[in-house]
N, C-alpha and C positions, 0 to 999 in steps of 0.2 A: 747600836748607837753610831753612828755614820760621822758625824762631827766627833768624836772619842778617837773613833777609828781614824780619824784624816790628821787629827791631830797630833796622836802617837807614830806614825808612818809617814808624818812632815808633809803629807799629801796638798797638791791644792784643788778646792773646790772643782776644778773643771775636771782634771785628771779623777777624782771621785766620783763624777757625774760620769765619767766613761767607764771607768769599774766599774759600775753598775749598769750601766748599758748594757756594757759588753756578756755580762754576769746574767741580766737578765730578770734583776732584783726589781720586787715593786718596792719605792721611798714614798715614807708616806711620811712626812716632817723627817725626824733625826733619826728613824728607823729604817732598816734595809728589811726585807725578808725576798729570802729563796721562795726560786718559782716552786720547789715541793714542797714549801712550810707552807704557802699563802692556798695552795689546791688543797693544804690537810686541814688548814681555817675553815676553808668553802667549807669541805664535808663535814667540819662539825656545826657549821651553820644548817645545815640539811638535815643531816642526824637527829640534831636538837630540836628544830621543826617536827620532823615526826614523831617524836619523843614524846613532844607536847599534844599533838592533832591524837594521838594515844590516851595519853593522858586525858584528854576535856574537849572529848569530840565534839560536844556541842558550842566549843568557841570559833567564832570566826578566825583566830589566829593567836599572835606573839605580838604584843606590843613591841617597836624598835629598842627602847633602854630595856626592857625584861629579857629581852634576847640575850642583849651584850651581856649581861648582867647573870645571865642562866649560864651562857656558853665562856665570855672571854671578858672578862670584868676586869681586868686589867688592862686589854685592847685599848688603846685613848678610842676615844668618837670619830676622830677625821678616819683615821684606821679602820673601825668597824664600817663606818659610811661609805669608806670605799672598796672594803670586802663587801659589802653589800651591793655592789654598783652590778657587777657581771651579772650574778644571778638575778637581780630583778631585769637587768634589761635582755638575756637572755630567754626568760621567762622560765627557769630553774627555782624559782623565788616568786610566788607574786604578793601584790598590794592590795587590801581592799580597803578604803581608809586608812585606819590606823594602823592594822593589823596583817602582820606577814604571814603567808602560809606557801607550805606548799600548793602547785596549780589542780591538783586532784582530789584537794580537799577542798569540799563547799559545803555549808553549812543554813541547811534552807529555813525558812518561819513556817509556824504551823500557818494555815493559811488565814484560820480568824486573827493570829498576830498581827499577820501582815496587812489584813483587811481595817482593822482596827486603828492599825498607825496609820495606815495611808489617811484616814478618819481624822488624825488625833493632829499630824504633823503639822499640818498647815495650821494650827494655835503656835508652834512651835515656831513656824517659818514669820509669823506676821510679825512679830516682835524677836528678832533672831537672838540681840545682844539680851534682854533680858526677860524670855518666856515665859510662860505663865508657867507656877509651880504646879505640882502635882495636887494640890487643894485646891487651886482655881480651875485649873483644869477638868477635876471632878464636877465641881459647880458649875462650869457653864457647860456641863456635857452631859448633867445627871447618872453618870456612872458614878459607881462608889470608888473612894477614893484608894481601898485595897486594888483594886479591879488593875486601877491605872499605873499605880505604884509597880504593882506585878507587870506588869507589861513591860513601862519604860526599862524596870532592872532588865528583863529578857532582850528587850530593842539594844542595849547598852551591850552585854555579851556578844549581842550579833555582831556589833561592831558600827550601828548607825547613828548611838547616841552617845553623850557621855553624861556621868555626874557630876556637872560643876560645882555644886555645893549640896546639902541635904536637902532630896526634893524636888531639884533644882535640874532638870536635865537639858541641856543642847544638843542640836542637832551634830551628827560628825561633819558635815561642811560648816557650819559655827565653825567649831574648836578649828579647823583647818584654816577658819579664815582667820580667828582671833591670831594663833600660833603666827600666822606671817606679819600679822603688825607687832604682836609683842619681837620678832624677830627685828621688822623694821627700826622699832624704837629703840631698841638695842644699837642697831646697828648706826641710828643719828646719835644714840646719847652715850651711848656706852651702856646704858643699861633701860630697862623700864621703869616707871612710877603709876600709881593710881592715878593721878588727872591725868598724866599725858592721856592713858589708854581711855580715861574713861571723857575725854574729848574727843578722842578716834570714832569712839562708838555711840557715845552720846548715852544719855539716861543717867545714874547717880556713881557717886563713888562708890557705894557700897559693894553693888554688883562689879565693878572695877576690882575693886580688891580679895570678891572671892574668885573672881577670873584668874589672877596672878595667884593666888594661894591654890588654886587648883595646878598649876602649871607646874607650882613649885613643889606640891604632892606628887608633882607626878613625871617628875627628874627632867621637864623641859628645859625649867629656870630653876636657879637656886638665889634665896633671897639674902641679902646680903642687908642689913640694917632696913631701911623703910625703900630698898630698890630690890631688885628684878631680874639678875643677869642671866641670859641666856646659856643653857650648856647642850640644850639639843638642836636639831634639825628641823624647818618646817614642812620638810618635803615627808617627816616621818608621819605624818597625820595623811599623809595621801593628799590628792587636791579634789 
């Protein structure tokens, strides 16, 4: 704690910004760490990556909070988002949407999967904010409604879809797009709400509210009485 430390050593501000220069310290808010703590973070960011691609080689990756949360669950966010800067932009880390992995690990569709969704998505893409479920989607395709069910969950693993609600799947640019207005409305109101968002996107409340209940399943926002506060990143859904 970097303000603890300046405080007890009557230090001022400026002369703590040059200790740490000089030192060589990444500050990431009121934390200092050494250039050997923050290269022992990376490695267990990397570690933990392979750990997992081990673990469940058929996922396309780590979600960014399961990461944290695997490896350094105490790390605040702006900290892990900026341990995460190097390697993704070095390409030690990559992005595919949502989902981190290592660059050597890919994760392909069998090929009717993929043949299938490419089929399937454009249902998906015509009405983005709120898609046809997996029951109309059987209806107006005449596949059985197992068929598709089984699919999307696989599509979802790969890392193209997600489940916003029971049934209910969006594309991963959806949720990447929804994720930057709930961030925007955050960032004009302090928080989100059901009609703001579901004026952003248009169509009904309801679909609004399992939008933000999904978000908040899934540690982007955490719901605070009938709002919405942001605690993740939108850059974590990939763009």
């Amino acid at each position: 704690d970097v303000t603890s430390y300046a405080l007890n050593r009557n230090l001022a501000r400026a002369d703590l910004a040059d200790l740490c220069q000089r030192l060589q310290f990444k500050v990431i808010g009121d934390t200092a760490f050494a250039p050997a703590r923050w290269a022992a973070l990376e490695s267990k960011l990397l570690a933990a990556l392979a750990a997992e691609h081990e673990r469940a080689p058929d996922l396309t990756g780590v979600e960014r909070d399961r990461l944290r949360r695997l490896t350094l669950p105490t790390l605040s966010r702006p900290a892990f988002d900026a341990l995460l800067a190097a390697p993704l932009a070095d390409g030690r880390i990559a992005q595919t949407n949502a989902w981190l992995h290592l660059p050597e690990h890919r994760v392909q569709l069998a090929a009717a999967d993929r043949d299938l969704w490419q089929t399937l998505k454009p249902l998906l893409d015509a009405q983005p904010y709120n898609p046809p479920r997996v029951r109309d989607i059987a209806k107006a395709t005449g596949l059985a409604e197992d068929t598709v069910r089984a699919l999307f969950k696989r599509i979802a693993r790969h890392g193209d879809a997600w489940p916003v609600a029971h049934d209910h799947y969006f594309t991963a640019a959806t949720v990447a797009d929804l994720a930057r207005r709930v961030a925007a409305l955050n960032q004009r109101d302090g928080y989100a709400r059901a009609a703001p968002l579901r004026d952003e996107i248009g169509g009904g409340r309801k679909v609004a509210i399992h939008i933000l209940e999904f978000f908040d399943r899934i540690g982007y926002t955490r719901r605070v009485r009938d709002t919405h506060v942001l605690r993740g990143n939108p850059e974590q859904f990939g763009t």
